[in-house]
Backbone atoms as SQL, in Angstrom:
CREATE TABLE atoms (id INTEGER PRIMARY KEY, chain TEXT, resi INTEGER, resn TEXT, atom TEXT, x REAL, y REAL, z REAL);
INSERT INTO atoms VALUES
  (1, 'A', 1, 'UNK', 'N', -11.115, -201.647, -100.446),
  (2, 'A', 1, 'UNK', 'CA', -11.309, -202.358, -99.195),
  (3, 'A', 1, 'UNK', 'C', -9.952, -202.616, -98.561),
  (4, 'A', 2, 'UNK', 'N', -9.783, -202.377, -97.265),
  (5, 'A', 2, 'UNK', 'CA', -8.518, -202.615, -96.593),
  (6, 'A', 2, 'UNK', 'C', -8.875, -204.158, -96.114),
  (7, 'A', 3, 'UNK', 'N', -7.248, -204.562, -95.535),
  (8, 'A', 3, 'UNK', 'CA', -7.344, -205.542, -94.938),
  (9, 'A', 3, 'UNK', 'C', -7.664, -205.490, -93.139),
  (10, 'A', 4, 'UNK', 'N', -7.564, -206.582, -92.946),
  (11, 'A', 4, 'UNK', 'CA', -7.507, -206.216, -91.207),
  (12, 'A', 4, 'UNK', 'C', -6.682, -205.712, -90.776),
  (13, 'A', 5, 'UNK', 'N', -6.873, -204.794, -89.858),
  (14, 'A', 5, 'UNK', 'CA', -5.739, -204.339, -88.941),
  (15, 'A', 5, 'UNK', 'C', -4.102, -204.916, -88.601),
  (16, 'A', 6, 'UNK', 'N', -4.737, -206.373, -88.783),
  (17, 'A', 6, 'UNK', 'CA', -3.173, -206.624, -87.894),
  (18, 'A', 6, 'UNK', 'C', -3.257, -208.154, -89.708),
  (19, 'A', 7, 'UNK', 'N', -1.954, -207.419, -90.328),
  (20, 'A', 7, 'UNK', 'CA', -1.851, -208.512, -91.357),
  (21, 'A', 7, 'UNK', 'C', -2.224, -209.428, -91.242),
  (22, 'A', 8, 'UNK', 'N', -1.321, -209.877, -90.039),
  (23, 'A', 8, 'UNK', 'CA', -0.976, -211.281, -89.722),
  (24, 'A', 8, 'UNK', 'C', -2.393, -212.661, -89.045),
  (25, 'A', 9, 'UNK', 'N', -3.670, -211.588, -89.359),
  (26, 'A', 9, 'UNK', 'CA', -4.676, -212.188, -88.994),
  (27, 'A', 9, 'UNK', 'C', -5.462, -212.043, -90.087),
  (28, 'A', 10, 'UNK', 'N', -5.146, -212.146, -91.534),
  (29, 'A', 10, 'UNK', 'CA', -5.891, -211.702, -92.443),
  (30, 'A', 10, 'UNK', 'C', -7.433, -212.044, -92.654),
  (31, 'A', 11, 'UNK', 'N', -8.566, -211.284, -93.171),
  (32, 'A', 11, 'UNK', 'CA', -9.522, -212.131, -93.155),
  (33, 'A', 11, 'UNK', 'C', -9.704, -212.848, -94.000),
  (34, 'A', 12, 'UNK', 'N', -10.792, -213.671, -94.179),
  (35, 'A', 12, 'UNK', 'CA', -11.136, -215.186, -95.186),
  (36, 'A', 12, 'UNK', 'C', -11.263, -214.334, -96.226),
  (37, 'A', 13, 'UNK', 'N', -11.786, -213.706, -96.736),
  (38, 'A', 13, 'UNK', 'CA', -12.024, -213.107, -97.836),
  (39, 'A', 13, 'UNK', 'C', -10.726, -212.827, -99.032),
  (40, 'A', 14, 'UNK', 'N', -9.406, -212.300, -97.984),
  (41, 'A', 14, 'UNK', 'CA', -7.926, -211.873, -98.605),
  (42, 'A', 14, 'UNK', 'C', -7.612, -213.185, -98.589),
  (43, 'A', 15, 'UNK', 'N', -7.876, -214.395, -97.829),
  (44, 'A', 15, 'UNK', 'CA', -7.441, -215.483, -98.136),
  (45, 'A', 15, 'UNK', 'C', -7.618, -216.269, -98.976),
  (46, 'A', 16, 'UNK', 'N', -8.930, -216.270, -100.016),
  (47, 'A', 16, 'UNK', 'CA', -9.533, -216.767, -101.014),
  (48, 'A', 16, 'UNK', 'C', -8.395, -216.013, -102.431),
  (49, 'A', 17, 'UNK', 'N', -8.492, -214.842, -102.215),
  (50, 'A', 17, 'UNK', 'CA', -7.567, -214.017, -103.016),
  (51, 'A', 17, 'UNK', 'C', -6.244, -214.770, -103.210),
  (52, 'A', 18, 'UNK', 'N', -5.737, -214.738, -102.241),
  (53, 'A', 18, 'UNK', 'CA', -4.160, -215.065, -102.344),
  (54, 'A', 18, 'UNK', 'C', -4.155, -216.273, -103.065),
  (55, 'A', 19, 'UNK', 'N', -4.664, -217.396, -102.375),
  (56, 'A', 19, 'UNK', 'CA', -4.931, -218.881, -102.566),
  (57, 'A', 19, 'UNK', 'C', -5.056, -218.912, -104.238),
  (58, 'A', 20, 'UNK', 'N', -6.286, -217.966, -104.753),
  (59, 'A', 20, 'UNK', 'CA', -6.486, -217.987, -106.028),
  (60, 'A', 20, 'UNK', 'C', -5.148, -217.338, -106.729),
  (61, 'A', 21, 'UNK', 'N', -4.766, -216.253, -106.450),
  (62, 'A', 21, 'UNK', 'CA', -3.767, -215.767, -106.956),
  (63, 'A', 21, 'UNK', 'C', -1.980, -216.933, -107.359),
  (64, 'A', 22, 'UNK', 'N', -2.256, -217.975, -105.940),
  (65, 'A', 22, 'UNK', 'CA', -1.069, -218.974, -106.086),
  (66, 'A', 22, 'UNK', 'C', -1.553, -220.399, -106.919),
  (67, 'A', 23, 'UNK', 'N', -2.957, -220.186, -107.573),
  (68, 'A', 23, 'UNK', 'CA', -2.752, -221.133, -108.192),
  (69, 'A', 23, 'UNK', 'C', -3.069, -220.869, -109.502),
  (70, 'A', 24, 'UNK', 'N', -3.272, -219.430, -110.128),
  (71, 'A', 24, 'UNK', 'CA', -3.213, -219.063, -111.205),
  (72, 'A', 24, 'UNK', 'C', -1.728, -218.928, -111.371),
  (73, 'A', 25, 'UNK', 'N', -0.994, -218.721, -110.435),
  (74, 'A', 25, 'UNK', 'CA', 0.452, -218.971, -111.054),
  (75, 'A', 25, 'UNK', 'C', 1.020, -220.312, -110.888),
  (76, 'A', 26, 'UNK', 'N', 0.731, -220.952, -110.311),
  (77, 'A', 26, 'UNK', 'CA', 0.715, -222.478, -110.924),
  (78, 'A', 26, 'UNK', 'C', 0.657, -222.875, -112.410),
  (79, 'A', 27, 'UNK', 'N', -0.664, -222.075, -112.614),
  (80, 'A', 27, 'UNK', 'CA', -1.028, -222.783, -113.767),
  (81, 'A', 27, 'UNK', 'C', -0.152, -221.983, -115.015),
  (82, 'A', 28, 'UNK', 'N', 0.425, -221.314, -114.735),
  (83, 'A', 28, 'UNK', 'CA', 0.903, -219.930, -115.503),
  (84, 'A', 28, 'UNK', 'C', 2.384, -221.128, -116.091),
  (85, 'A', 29, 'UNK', 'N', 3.047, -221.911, -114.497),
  (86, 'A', 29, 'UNK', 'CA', 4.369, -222.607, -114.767),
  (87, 'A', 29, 'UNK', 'C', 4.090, -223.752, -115.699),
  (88, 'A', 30, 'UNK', 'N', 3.171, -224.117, -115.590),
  (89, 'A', 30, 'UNK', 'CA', 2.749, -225.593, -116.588),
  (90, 'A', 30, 'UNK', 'C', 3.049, -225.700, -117.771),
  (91, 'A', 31, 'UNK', 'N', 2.977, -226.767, -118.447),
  (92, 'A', 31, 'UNK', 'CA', 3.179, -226.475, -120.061),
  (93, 'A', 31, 'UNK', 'C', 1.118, -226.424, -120.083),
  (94, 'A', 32, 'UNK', 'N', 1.387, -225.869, -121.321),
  (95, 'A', 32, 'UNK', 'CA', -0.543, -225.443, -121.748),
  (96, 'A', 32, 'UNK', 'C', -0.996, -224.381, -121.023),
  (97, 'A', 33, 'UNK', 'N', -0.285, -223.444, -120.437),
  (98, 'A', 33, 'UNK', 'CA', -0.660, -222.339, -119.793),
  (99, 'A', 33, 'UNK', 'C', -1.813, -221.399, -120.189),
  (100, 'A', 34, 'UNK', 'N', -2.534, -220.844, -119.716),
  (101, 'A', 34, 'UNK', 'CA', -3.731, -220.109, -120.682),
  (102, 'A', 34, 'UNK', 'C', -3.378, -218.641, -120.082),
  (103, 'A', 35, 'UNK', 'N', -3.610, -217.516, -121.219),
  (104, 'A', 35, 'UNK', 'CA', -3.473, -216.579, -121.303),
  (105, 'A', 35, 'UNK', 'C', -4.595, -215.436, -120.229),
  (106, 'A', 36, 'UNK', 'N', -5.878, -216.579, -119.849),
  (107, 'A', 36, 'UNK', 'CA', -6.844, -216.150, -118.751),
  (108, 'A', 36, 'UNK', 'C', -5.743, -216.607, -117.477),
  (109, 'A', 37, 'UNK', 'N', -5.037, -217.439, -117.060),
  (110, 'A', 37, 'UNK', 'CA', -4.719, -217.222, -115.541),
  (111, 'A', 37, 'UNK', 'C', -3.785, -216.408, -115.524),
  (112, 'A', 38, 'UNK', 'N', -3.091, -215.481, -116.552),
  (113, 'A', 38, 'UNK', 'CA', -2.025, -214.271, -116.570),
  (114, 'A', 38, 'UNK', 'C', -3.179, -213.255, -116.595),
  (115, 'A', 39, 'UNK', 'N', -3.810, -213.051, -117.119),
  (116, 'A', 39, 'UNK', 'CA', -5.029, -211.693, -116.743),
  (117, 'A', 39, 'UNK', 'C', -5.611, -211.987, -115.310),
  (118, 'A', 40, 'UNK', 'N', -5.882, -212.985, -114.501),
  (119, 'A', 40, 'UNK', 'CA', -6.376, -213.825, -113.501),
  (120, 'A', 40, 'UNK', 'C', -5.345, -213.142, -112.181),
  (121, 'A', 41, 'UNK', 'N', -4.623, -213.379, -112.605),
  (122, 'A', 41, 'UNK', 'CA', -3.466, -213.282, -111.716),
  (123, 'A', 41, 'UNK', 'C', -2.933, -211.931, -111.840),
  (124, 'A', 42, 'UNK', 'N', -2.993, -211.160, -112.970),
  (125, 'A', 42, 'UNK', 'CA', -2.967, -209.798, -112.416),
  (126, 'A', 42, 'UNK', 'C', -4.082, -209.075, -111.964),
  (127, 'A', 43, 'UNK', 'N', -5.227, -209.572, -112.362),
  (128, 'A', 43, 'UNK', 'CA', -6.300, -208.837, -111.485),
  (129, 'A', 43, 'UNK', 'C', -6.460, -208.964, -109.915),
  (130, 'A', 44, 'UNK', 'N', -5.927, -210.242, -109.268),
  (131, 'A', 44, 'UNK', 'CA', -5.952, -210.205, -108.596),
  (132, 'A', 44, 'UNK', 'C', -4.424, -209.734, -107.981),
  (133, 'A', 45, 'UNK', 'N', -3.277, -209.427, -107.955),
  (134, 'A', 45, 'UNK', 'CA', -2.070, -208.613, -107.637),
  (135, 'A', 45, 'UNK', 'C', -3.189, -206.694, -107.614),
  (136, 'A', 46, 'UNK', 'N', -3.661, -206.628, -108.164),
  (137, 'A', 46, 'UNK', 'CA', -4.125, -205.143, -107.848),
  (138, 'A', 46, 'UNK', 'C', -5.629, -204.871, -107.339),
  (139, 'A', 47, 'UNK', 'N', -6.194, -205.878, -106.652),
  (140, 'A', 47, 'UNK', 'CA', -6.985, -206.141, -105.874),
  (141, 'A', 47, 'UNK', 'C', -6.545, -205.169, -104.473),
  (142, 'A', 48, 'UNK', 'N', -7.391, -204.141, -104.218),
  (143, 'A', 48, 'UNK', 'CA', -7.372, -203.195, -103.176),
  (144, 'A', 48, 'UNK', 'C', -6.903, -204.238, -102.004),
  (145, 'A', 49, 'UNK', 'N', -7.909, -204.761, -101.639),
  (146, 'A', 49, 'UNK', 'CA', -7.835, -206.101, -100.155),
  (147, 'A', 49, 'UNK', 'C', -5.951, -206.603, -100.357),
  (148, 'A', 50, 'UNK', 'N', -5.967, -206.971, -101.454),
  (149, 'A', 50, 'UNK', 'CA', -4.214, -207.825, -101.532),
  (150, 'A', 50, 'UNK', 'C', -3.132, -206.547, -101.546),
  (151, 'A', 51, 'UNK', 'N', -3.472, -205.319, -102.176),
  (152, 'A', 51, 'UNK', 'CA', -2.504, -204.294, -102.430),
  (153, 'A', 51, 'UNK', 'C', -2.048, -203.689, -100.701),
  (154, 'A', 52, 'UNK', 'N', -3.061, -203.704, -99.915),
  (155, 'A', 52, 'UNK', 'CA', -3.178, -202.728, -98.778),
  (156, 'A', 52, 'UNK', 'C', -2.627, -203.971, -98.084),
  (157, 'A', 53, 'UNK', 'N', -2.508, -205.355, -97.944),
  (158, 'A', 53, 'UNK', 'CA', -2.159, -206.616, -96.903),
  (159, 'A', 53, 'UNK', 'C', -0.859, -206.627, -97.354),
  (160, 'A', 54, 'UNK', 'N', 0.178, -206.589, -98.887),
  (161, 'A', 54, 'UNK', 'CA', 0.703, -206.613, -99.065),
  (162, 'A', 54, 'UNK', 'C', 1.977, -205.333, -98.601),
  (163, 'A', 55, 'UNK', 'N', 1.394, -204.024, -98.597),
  (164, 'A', 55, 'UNK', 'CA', 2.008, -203.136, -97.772),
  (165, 'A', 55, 'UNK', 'C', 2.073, -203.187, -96.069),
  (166, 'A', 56, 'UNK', 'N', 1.109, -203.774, -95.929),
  (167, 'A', 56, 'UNK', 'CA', 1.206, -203.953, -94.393),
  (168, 'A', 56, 'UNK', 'C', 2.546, -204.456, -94.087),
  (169, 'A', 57, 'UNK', 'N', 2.100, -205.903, -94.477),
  (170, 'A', 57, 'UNK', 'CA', 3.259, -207.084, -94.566),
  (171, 'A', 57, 'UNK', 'C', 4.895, -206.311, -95.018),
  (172, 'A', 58, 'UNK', 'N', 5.214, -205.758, -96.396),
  (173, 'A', 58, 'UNK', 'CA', 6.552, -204.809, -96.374),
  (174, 'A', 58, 'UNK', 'C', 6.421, -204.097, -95.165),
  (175, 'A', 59, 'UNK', 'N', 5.824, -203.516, -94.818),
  (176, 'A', 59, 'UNK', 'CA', 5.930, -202.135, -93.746),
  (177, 'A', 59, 'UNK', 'C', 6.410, -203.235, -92.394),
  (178, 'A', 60, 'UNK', 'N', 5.942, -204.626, -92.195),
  (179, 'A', 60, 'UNK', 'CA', 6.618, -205.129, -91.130),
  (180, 'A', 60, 'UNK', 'C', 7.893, -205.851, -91.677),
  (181, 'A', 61, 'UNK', 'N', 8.322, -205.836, -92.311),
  (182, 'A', 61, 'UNK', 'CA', 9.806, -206.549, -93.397),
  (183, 'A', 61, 'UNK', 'C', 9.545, -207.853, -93.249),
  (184, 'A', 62, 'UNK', 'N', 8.110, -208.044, -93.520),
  (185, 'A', 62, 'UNK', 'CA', 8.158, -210.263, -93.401),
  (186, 'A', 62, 'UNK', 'C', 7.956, -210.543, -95.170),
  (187, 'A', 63, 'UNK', 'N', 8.234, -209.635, -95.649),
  (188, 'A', 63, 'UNK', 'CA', 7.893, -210.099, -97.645),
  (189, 'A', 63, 'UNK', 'C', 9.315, -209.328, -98.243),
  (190, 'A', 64, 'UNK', 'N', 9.442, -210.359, -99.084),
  (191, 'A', 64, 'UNK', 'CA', 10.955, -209.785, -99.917),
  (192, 'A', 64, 'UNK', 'C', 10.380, -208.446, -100.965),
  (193, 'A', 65, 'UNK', 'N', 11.112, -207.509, -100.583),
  (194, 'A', 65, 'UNK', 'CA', 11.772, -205.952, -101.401),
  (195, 'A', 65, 'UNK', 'C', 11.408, -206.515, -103.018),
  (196, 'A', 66, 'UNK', 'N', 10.583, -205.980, -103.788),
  (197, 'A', 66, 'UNK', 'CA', 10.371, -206.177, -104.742),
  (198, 'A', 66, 'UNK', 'C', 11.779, -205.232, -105.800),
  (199, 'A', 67, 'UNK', 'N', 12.022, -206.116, -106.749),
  (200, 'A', 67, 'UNK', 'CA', 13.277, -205.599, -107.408),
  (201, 'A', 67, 'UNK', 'C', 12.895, -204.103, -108.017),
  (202, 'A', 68, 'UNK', 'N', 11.379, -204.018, -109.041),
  (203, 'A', 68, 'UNK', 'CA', 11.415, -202.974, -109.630),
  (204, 'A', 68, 'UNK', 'C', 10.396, -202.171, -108.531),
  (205, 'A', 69, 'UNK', 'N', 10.648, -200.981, -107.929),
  (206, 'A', 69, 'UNK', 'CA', 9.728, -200.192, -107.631),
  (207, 'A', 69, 'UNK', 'C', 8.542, -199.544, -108.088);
């Protein structure tokens, strides 16, 4: 599934994603961390909807250059 056309208007759907994605890494920084929000959180990093919003976003240079290619 792609995202919308224009990143910067993402739909609700990629927004549930992300949201979830920033608070499985929340929980990742905590002490008592669980080994489900690191599987959590990479399932959602390779989520078609987040992979294709996330290239958008590089392709307009508003997200930092990831170190490893």
């Amino acid at each position: 599934m792609k995202s919308a056309a224009n990143p910067m208007e993402p739909p609700a759907t990629l927004l549930v994603k992300l949201g979830s994605a920033l608070v499985h890494a929340q929980e990742l920084t905590e002490p008592g961390a669980h080994h489900l929000d690191l599987e959590a959180f990479k399932g959602l990093c390779a989520d078609p909807e987040v992979v294709a919003w996330l290239e958008a976003m590089g392709a307009l240079a508003l997200l930092p250059v990831k170190r490893s290619a």
